[in-house]
C-alpha positions in Angstrom: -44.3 -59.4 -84.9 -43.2 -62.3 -87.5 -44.7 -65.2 -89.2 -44.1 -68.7 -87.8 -41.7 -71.1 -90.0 -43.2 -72.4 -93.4 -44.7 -75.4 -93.3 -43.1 -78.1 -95.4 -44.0 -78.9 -98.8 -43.2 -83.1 -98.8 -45.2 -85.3 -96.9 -45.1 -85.6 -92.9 -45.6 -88.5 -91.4 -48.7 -89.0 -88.4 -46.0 -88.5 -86.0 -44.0 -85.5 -87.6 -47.6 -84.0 -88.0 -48.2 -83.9 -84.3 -44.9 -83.1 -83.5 -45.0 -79.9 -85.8 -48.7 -78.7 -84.2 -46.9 -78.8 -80.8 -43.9 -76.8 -82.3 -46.0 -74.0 -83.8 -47.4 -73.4 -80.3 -43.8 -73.6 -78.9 -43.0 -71.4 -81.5 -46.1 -68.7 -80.6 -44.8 -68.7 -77.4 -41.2 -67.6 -78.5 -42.6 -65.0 -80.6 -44.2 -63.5 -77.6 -41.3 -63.8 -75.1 -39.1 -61.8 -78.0 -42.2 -59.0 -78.7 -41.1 -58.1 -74.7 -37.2 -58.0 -74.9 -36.0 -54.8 -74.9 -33.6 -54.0 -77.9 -35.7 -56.1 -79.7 -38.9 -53.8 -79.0 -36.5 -50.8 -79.9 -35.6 -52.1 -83.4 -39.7 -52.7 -83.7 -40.4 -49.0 -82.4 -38.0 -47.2 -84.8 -35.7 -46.2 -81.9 -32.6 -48.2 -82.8 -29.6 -47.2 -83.1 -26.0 -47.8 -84.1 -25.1 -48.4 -80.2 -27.6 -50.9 -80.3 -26.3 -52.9 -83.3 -22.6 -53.1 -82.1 -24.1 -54.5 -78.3 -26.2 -57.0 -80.0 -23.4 -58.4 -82.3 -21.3 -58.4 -79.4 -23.9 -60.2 -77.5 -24.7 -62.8 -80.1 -20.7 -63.8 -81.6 -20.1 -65.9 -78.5 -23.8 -67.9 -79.0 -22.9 -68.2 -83.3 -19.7 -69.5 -82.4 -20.4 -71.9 -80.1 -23.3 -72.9 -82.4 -21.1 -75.1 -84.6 -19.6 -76.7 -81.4 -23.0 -78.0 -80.3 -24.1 -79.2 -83.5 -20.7 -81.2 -84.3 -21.2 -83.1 -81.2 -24.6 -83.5 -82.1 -23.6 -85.3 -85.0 -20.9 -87.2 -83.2 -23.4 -88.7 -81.0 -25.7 -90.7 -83.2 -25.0 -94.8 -83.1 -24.4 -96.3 -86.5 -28.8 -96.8 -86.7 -28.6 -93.2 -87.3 -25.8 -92.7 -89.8 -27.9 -90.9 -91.9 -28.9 -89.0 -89.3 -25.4 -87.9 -88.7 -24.5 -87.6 -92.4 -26.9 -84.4 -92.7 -26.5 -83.0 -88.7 -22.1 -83.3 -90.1 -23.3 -81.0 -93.5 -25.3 -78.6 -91.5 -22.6 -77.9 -89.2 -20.3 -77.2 -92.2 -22.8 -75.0 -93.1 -23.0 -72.9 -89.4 -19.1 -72.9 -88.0 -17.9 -69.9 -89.8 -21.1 -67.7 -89.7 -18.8 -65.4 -87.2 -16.8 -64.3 -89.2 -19.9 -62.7 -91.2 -20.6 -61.0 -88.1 -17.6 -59.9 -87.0 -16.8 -57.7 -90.8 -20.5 -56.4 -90.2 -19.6 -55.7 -86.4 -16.2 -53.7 -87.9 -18.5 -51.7 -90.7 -20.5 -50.3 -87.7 -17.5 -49.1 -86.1 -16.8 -52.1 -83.6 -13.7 -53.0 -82.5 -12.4 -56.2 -82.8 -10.8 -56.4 -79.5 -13.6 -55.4 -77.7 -15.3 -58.3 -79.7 -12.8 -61.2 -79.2 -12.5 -60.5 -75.2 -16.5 -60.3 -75.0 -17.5 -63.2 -72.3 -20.8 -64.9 -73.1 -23.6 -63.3 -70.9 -26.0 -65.5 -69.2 -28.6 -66.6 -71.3 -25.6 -67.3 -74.1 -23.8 -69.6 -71.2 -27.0 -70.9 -70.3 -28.1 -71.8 -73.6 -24.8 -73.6 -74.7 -24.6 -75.6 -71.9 -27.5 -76.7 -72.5 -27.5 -77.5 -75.9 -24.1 -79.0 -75.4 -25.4 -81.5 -72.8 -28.4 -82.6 -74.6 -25.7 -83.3 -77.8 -23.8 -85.7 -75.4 -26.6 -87.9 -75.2 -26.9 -91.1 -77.3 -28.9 -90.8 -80.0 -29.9 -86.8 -79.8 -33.0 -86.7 -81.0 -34.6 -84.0 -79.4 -32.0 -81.7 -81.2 -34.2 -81.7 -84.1 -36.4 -79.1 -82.0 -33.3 -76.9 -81.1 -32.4 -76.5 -84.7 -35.8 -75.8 -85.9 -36.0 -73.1 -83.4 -32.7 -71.5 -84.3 -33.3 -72.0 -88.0 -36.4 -70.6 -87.8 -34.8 -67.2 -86.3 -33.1 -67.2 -89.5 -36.4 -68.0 -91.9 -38.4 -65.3 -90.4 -37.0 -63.1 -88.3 -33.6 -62.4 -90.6 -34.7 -60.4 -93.2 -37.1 -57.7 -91.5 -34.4 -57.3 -89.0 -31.5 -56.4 -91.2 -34.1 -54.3 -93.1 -34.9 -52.4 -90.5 -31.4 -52.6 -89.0 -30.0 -51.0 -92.6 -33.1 -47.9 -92.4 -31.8 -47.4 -88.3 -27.8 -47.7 -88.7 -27.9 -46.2 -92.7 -24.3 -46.4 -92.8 -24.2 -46.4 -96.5 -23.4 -49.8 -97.1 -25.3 -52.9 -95.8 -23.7 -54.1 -92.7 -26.1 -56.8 -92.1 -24.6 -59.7 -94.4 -24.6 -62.3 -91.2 -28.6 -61.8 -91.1 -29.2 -61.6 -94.5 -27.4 -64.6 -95.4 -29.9 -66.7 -92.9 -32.2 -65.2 -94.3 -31.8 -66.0 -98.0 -30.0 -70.0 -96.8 -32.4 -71.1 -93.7 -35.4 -72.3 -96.3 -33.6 -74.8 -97.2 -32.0 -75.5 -94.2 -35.6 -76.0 -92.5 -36.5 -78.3 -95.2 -33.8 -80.6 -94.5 -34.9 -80.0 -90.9 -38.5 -81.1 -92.0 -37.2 -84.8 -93.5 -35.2 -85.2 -89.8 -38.3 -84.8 -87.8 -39.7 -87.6 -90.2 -37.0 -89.8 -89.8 -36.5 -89.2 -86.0 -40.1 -89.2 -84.8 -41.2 -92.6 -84.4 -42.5 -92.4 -81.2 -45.0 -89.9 -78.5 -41.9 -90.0 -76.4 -39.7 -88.6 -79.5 -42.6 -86.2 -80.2 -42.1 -85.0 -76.1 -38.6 -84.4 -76.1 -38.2 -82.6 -79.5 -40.9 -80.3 -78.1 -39.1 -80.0 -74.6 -35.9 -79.0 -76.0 -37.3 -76.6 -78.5 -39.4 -75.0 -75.2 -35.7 -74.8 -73.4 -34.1 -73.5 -76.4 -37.0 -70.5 -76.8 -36.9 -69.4 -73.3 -32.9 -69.3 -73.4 -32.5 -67.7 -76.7 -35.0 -65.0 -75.1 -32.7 -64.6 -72.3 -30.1 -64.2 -73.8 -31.2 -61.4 -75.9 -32.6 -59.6 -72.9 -29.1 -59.8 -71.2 -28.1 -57.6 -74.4 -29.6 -54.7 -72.3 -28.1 -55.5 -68.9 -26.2 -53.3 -67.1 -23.3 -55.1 -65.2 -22.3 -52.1 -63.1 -25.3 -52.2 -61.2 
């Protein structure tokens, strides 16, 4: 369906080395579990639609918002050992906590209303994925968080582009109205590279190695889940 995320230019230490070979397999294993969902097998198939775009935004505001909340107390949580660490986790959620409101003005071309879009509760992978992520970031010393972002950035790396592309061809409203995916699109490069010098500075150890892995595993299956509740019918 998609590539995996490019590899990284700079060196990688031993550790970051093994660490990224178990990624790419976590990463495989996303791919798969996204090829099955739904809306997403729609936009492959050429039978998306506008109705289909406006759910999805709705579905995925609540997950972009909360984004930025995660990743700030990511940043709050690393001891003063790590203060470079938190230097660059700070920037990058400067860069993330008002992606929403690139959404929302694409969610408004396609016709959405913004009610309907502010009064939209999280579904369950969205709530099961923030809590998640959110108690992970109130650990000392989050580590593993480094998988989680290279998961989510990676979305954006590979995944961005042929979407909004194909979004564009389905929806053809005359005027793009996927700026929120195209901007991850043309940013996440260099968002993963910064990405690629944390996993060298935070994997010193198997055990590092383990629970970047883990959480990246979590993240995948979640994010899936989340995109497959786009399709659920709660009247049922």
């Amino acid at each position: 369906m998609t590539a995996q995320p490019t590899q990284p230019t700079h060196d990688l230490t031993a550790n970051s080395q093994r660490c990224l070979q178990q990624l790419m397999r976590v990463w495989f294993d996303f791919e798969r579990r996204l090829s099955r969902v739904p809306i997403l097998q729609r936009l492959e198939r050429g039978q998306f639609n506008v109705d289909d775009y406006r759910n999805l935004l709705l579905h995925l505001r609540q997950q972009v918002i909360e984004g930025g909340r995660w990743i700030s107390r990511c940043a709050s949580s690393f001891d003063r050992d790590y203060l470079d660490v938190r230097s660059e986790v700070i920037k990058h959620a400067r860069d993330e906590h008002q992606d929403y409101q690139m959404l929302e003005q694409d969610y408004q071309r396609v016709g959405g209303d913004l009610d309907t879009l502010h009064t939209q509760e999280a579904n369950l992978g969205t709530d099961a994925l923030h809590a998640f992520l959110m108690h992970r970031a109130s650990l000392p010393n989050p580590v593993d968080l480094i998988g989680a972002m290279w998961m989510i950035e990676g979305l954006g790396q590979k995944m961005a582009a042929s979407w909004a592309e194909r979004i564009d061809a389905a929806v053809n409203t005359g005027t793009p109205c996927t700026q929120f995916m195209r901007y991850h699109a043309d940013n996440d490069d260099d968002h993963m590279a910064k990405l690629y010098a944390l996993l060298n500075r935070t994997c010193q150890s198997e055990q590092d190695i383990q629970r970047i892995v883990k959480t990246a595993r979590v993240v995948g299956r979640l994010y899936a889940m989340q995109l497959e509740e786009v399709d659920y019918d709660d009247s049922l």
